[in-house]
Backbone bond lengths (Angstrom), bond angles and torsions (degrees), N, CA, C in turn:
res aa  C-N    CA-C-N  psi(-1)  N-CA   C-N-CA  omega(-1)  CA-C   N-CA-C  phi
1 X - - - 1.441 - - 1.527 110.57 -
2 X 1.302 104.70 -51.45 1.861 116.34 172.36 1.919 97.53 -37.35
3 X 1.751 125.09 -58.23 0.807 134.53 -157.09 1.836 104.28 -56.53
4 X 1.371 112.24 -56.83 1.027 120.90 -177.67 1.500 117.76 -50.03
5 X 1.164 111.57 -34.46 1.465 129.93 -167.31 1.397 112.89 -59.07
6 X 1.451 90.86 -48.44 1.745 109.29 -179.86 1.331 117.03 -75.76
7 X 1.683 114.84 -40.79 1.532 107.86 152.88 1.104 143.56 -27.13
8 X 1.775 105.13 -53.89 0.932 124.89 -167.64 1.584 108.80 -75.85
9 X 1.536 128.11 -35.99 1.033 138.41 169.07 1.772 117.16 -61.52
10 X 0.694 101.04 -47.01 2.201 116.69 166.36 1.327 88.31 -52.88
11 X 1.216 123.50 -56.85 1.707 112.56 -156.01 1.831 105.25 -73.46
12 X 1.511 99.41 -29.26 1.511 102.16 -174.75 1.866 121.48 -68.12
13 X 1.377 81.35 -39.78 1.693 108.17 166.12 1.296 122.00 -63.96
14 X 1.685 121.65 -38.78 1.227 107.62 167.66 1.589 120.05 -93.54
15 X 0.895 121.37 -26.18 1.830 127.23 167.73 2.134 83.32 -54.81
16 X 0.871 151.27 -92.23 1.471 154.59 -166.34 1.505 119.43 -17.34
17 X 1.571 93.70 -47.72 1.668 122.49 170.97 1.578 118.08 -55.91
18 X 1.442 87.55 -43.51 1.797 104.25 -158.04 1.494 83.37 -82.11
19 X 1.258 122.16 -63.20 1.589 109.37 175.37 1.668 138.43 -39.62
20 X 1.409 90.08 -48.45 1.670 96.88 163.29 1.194 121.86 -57.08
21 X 2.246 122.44 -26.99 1.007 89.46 -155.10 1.893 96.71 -113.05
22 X 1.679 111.03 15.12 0.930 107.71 140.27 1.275 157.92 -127.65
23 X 1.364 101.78 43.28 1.837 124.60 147.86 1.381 110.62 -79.62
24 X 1.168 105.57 -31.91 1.737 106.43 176.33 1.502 103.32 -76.15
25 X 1.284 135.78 -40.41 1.560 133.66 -178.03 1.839 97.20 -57.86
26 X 1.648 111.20 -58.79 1.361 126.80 -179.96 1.594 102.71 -49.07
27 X 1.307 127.07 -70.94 1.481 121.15 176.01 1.738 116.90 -26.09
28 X 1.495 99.06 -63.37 1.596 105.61 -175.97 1.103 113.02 -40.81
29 X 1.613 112.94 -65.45 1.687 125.46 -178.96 1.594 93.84 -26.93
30 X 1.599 115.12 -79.18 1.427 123.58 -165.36 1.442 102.40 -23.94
31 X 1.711 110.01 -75.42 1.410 114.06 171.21 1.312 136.98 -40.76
32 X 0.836 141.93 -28.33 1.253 156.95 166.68 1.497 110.36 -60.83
33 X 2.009 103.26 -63.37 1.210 95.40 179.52 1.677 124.51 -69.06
34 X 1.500 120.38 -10.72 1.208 121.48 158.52 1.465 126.37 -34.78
35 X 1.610 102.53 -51.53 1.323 120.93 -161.52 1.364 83.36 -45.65
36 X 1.480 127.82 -74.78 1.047 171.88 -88.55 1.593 104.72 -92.96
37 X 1.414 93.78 -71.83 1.691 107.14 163.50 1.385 109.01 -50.53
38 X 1.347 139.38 -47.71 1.339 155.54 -165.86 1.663 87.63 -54.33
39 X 0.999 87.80 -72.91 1.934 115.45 -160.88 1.731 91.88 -45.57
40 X 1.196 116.36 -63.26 1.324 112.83 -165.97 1.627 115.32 -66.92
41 X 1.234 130.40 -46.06 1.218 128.78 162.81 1.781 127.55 -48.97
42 X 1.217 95.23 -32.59 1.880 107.64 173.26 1.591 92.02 -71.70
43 X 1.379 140.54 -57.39 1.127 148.79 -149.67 2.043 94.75 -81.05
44 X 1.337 116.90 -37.12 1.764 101.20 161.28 1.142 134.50 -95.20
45 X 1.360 110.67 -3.53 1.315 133.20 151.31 1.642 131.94 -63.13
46 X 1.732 97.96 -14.61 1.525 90.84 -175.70 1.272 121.63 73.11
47 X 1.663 117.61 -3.52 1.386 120.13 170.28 1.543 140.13 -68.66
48 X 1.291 111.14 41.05 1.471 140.30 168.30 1.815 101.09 3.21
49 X 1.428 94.50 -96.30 1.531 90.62 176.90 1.865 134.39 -26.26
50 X 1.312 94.82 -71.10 2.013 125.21 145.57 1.741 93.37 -13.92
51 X 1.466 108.43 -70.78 1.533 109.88 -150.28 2.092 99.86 -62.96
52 X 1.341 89.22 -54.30 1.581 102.39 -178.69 1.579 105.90 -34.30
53 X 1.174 107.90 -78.06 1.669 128.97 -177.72 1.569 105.81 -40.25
54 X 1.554 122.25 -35.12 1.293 114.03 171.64 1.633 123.21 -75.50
55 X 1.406 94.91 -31.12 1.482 114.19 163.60 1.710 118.17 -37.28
56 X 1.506 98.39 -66.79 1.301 97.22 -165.69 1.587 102.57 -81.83
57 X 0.936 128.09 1.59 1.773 122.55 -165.41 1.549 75.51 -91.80
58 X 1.615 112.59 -70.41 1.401 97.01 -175.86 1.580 122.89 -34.65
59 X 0.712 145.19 -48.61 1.547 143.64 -178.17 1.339 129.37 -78.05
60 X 1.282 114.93 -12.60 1.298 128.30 149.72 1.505 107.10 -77.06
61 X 1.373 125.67 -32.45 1.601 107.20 -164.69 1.432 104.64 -83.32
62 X 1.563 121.46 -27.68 1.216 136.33 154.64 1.475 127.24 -48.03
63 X 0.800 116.42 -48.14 1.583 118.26 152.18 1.277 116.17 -37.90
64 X 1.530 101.63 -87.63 1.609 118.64 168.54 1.766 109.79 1.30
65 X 1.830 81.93 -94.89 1.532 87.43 -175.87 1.067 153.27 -62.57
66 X 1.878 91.95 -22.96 1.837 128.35 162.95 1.801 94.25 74.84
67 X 1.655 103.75 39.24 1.354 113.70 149.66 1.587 124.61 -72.25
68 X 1.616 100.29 115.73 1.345 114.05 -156.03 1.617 110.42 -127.30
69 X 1.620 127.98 101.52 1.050 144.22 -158.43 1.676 93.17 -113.21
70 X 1.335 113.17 150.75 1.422 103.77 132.83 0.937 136.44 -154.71
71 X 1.858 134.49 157.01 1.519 166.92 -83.45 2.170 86.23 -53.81
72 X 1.724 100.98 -50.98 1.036 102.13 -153.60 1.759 94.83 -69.20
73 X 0.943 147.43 -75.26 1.605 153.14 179.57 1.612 114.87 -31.83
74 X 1.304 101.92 -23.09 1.527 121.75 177.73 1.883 110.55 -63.76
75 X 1.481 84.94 -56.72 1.757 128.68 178.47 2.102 85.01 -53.18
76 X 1.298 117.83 -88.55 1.207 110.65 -174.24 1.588 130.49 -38.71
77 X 1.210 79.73 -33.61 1.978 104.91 -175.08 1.816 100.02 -58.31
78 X 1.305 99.75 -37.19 1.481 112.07 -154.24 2.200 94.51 -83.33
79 X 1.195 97.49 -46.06 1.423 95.76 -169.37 2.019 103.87 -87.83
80 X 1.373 115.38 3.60 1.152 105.84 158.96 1.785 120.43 -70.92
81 X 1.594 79.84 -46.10 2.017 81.99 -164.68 1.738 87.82 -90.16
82 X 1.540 140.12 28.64 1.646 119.22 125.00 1.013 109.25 -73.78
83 X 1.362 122.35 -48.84 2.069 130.50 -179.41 2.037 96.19 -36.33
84 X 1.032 79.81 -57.61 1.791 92.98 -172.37 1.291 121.50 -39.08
85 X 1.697 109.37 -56.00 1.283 106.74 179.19 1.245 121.65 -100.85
86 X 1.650 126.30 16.66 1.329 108.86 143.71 1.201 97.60 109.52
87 X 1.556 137.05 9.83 1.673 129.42 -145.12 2.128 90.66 -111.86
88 X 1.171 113.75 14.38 1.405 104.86 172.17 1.418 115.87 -108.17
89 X 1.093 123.03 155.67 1.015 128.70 164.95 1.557 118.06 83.20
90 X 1.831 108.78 5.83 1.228 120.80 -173.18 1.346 114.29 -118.94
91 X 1.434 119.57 158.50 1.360 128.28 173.16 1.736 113.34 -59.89
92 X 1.176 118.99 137.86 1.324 133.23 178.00 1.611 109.79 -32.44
93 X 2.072 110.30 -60.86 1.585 97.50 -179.63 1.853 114.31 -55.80
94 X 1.470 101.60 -8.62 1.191 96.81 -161.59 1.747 115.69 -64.72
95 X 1.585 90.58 -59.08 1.632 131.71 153.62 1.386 97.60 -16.83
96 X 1.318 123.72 -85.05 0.932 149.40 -160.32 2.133 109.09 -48.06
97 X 1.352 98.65 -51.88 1.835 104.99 -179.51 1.606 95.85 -73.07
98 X 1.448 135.54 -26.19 1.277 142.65 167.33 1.625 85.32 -41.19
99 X 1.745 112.78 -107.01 1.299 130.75 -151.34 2.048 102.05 -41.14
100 X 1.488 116.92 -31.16 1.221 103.73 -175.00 2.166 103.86 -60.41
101 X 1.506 88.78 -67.27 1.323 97.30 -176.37 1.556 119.43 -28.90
102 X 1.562 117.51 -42.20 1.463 116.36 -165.91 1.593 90.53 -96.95
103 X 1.324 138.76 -18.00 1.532 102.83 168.80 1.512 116.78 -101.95
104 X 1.298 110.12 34.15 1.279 114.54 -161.95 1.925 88.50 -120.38
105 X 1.800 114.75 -16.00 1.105 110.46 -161.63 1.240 107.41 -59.77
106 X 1.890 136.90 -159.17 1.032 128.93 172.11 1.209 107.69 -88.63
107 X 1.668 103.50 -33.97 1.750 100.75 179.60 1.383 115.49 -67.19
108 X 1.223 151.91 -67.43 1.360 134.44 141.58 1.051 129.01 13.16
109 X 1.887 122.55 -79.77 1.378 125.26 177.50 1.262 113.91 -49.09
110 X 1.470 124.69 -38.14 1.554 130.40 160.61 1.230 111.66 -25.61
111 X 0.846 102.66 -56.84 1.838 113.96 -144.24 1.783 91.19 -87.81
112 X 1.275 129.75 -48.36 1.457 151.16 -123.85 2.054 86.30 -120.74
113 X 0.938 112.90 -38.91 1.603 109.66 -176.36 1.214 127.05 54.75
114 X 1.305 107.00 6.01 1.765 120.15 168.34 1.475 110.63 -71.31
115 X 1.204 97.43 168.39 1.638 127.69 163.32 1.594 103.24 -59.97
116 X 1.003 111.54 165.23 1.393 131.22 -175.80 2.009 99.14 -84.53
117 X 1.475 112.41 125.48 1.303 107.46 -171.89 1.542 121.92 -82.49
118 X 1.416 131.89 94.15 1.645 129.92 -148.53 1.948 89.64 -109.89
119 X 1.269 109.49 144.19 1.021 127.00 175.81 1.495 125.41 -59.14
120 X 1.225 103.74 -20.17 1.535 117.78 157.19 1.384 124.38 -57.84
121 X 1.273 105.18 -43.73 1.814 114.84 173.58 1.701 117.75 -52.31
122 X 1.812 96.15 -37.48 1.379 87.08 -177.36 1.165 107.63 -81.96
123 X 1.550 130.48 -35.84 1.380 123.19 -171.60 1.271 117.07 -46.59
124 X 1.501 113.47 -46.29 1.667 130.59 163.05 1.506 117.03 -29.53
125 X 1.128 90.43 -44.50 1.970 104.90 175.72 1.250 103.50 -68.78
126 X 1.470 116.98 -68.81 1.599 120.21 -160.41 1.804 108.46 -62.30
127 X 1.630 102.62 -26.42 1.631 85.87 -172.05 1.718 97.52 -105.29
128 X 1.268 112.60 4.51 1.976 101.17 176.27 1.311 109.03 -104.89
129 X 1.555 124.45 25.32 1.270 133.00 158.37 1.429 115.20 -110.98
């Protein structure tokens, strides 16, 4: 009976484990794919600075966690969160209020440490060149 007991406890402990350790796999994904959205909207935005700063956070958080993909899962990772945010099948201004909204989010600006991206900024660009 003692024997069973302890079984039963090993088994409880590892079903607990296996759970913990994939919400934490599930969390990362999330994180990761944050970067991701972040990254890509700074990158049609022309947000240079934005893009850098996501750069290196990304690679520190990668470190960190020693979240480890590769090229090909990266590749999928990447065309889920376009699927995600909706940028097919739409008109350019459309595209376009997409990439403002998501690098304008909080999670983004987090990560990205910019200013909030206002349509005025670009005009500034397009007509002081």
């Amino acid at each position: 009976m003692f024997q069973f007991k302890i079984k039963n406890i090993i088994s409880y402990v590892f079903i607990l484990s296996s759970c913990v350790l994939l919400s934490s796999c599930s969390s990362q994904k999330s994180q990761f794919k944050t970067f991701l959205k972040c990254g890509i909207a700074a990158a049609q935005l022309e947000q240079y600075e934005a893009e850098k700063q996501i750069g290196i956070k990304l690679e520190k958080w990668v470190r960190e966690t020693q979240y480890d993909l590769s090229p090909r899962e990266m590749s999928f990772l990447a065309q889920e969160v376009r699927n995600e945010m909706g940028i097919y099948g739409i008109n350019s201004f459309e595209q376009f209020e997409i990439y403002v909204k998501t690098f304008n989010s909080s999670k983004c600006r987090k990560i990205h440490g910019q200013k909030k991206f206002e349509l005025s900024n670009l005009m500034n660009d397009i007509f002081s060149n």
